[in-house]
C-alpha positions as CSV (number, residue, x, y, z in Angstrom):
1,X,0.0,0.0,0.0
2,X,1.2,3.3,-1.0
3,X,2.3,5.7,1.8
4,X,0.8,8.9,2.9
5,X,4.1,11.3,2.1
6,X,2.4,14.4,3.1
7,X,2.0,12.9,6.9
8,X,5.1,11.3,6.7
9,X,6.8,14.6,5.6
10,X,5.0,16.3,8.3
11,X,6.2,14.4,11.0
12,X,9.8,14.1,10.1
13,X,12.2,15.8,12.6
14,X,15.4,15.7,11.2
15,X,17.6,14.9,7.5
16,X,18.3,11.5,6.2
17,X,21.6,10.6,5.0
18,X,22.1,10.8,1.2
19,X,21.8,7.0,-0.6
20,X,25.0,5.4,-0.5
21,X,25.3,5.6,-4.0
22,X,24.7,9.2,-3.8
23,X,27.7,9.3,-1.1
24,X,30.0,7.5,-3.1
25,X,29.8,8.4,-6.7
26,X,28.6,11.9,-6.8
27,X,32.3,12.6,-6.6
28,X,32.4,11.5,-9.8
29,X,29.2,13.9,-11.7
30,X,30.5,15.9,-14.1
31,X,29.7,19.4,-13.5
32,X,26.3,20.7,-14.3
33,X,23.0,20.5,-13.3
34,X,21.8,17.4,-11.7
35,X,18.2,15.7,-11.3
36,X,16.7,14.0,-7.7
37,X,13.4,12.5,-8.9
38,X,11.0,11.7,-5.8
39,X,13.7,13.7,-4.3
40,X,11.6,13.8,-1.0
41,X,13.1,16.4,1.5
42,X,16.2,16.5,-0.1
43,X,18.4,13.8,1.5
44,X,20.5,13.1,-1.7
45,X,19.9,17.0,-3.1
46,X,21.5,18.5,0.1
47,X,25.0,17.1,-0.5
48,X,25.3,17.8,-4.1
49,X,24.3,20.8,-3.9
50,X,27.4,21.3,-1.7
51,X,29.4,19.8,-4.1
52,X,28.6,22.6,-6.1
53,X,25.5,21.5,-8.3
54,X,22.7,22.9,-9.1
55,X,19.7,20.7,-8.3
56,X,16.5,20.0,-9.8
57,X,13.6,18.4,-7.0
58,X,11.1,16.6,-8.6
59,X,8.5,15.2,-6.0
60,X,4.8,15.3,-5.4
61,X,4.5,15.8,-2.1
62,X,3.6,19.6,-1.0
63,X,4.7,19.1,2.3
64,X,8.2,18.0,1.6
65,X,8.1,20.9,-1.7
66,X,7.3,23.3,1.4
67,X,10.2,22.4,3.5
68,X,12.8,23.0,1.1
69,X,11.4,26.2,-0.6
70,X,14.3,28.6,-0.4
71,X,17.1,26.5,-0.6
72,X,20.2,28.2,-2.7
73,X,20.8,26.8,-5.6
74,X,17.6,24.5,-5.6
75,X,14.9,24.4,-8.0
76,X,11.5,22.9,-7.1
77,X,9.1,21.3,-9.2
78,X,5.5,19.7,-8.3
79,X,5.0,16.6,-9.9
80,X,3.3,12.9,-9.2
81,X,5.6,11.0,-11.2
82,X,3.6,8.2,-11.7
83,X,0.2,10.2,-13.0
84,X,-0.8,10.2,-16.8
85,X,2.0,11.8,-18.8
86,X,4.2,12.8,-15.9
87,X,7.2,11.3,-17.8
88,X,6.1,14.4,-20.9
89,X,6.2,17.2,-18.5
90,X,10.3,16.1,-16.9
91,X,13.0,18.9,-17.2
92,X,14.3,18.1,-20.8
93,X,18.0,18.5,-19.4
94,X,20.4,17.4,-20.1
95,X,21.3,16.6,-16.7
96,X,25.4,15.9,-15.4
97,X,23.3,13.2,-13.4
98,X,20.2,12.0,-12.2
99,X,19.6,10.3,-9.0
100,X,16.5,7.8,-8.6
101,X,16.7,7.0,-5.0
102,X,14.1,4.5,-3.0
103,X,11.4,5.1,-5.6
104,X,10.9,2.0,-8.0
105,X,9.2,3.2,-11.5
106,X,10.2,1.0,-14.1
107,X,9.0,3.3,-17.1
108,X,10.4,6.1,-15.7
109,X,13.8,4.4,-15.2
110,X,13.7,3.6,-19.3
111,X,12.7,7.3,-20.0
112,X,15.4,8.7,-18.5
113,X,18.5,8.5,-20.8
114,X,17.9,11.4,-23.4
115,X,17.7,13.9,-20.2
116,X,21.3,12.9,-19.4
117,X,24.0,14.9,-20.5
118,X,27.0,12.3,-22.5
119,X,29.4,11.3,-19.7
120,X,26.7,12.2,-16.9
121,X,25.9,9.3,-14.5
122,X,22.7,7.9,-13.5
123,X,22.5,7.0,-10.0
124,X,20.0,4.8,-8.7
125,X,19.3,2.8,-5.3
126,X,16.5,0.7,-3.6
127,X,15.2,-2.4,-1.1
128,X,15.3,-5.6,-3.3
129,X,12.4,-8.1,-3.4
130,X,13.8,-9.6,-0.7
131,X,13.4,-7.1,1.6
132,X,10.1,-7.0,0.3
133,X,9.7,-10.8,1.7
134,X,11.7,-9.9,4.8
135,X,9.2,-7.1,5.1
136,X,6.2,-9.2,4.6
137,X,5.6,-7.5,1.0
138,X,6.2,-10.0,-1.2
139,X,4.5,-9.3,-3.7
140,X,5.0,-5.3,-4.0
141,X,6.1,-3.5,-6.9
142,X,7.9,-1.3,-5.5
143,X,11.4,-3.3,-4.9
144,X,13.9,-3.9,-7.5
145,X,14.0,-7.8,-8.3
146,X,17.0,-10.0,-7.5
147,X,20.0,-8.4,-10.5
148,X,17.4,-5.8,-12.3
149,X,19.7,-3.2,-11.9
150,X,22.3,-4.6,-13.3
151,X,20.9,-4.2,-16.6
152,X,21.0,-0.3,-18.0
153,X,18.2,1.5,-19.7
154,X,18.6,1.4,-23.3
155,X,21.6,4.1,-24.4
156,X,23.7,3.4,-21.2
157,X,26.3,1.7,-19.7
158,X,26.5,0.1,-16.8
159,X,29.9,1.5,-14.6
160,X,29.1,0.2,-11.3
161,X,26.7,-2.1,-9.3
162,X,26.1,-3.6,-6.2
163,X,23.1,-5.6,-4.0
164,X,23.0,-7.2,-1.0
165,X,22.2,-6.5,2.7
166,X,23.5,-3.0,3.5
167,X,22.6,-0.8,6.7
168,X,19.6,-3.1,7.7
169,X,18.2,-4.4,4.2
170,X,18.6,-6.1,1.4
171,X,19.7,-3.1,-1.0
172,X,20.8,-2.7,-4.7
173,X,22.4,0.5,-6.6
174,X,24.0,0.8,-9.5
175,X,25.9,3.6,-11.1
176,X,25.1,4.3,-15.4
177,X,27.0,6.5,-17.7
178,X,26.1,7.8,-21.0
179,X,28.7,7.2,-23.3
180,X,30.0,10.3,-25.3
C-alpha cells in the first residue's frame, strides 16, 4: 500500500543521509546541473548541492516541496511521477546526473537517458524483493527484483553495481553512464 508522504513529511524531525550511492559516486558527476526525482526532503539534493550543483527536485508531495522552498541553488518542481504523462512534462535536461533513490518506477527508469548529458551518471538505489519478503511484502512493486539493476536502460552503460544487505536491508544500486 502506498504511503501517505504528506504525513510522513509532516512528522519528520530531522535529514536522512544521502543513498549510498549518492555518497560514493557523486564525486564523480561531471559538473552541471543534476536531477533527484522523488527527491523527497532533499536527502540526496543536500549534498550535491554542496558539491557545487545545481539541483532539480522533482516530488509530489507539498509538504516536503514546502520544506525546502528557499534553498540556494535549488529548484523545485511539483510533480506525481507516476500520474498520466508525468514522464512528458520532466525537465528536458540534459542533466550531469540523475539520482533515482528509494522510488521503484520502471517506465520512468527507461525514460530517462535522453535527459542525461553524455558522460553524466545515473545513479540509482532501492530495497530488493527480498526485503520485500523480509518485510512481509512480497508481492510489492515497488522493490527492485534479484540483478534488475544490473541491466542499464537502453543508451547506457553500466559503470558500477552492487546488492545485497546493506545498513539493515537487502539493497541494490547501480551507477550508469552515457557514453559520449
Amino acid at each position: 500500500m502506498p504511503r501517505d508522504w504528506e504525513m510522513v513529511y509532516q512528522a519528520a524531525q530531522k535529514d536522512r543521509p544521502p543513498a549510498f550511492v549518492v555518497r560514493a559516486y557523486a564525486p564523480f558527476l561531471p559538473k552541471g546541473a543534476v536531477l533527484d526525482l522523488a527527491g523527497g526532503l532533499g536527502r540526496n539534493a543536500r549534498p550535491l548541492l554542496a558539491r557545487g550543483h545545481r539541483v532539480v527536485l522533482v516530488e509530489k508531495s507539498r509538504e516536503a516541496l514546502r520544506r525546502l522552498s528557499g534553498v540556494s541553488g535549488l529548484d523545485l518542481l511539483e510533480l506525481d511521477l507516476e500520474a498520466e504523462g508525468a514522464l512528458s512534462r520532466l525537465p528536458r535536461g540534459p542533466f550531469a546526473g540523475i539520482v533515482l533513490s528509494y522510488y521503484v518506477n520502471r517506465p520512468l527508469l527507461q525514460a530517462l537517458p535522453p535527459l542525461l548529458a553524455p558522460g553524466g551518471l545515473l545513479l540509482v538505489e532501492g530495497f530488493t524483493r527480498l526485503e520485500a519478503q523480509r518485510r512481509g511484502r512480497g508481492e510489492s512493486p515497488f522493490y527492485w527484483e534479484e540483478l534488475e539493476v544490473l541491466t542499464p536502460p537502453k543508451g547506457l552503460c553500466l559503470r558500477a553495481f552492487g546488492e545485497g544487505w546493506m545498513a539493515g536491508g537487502y539493497r541494490a544500486w547501480a551507477v550508469y553512464t552515457r557514453p559520449g
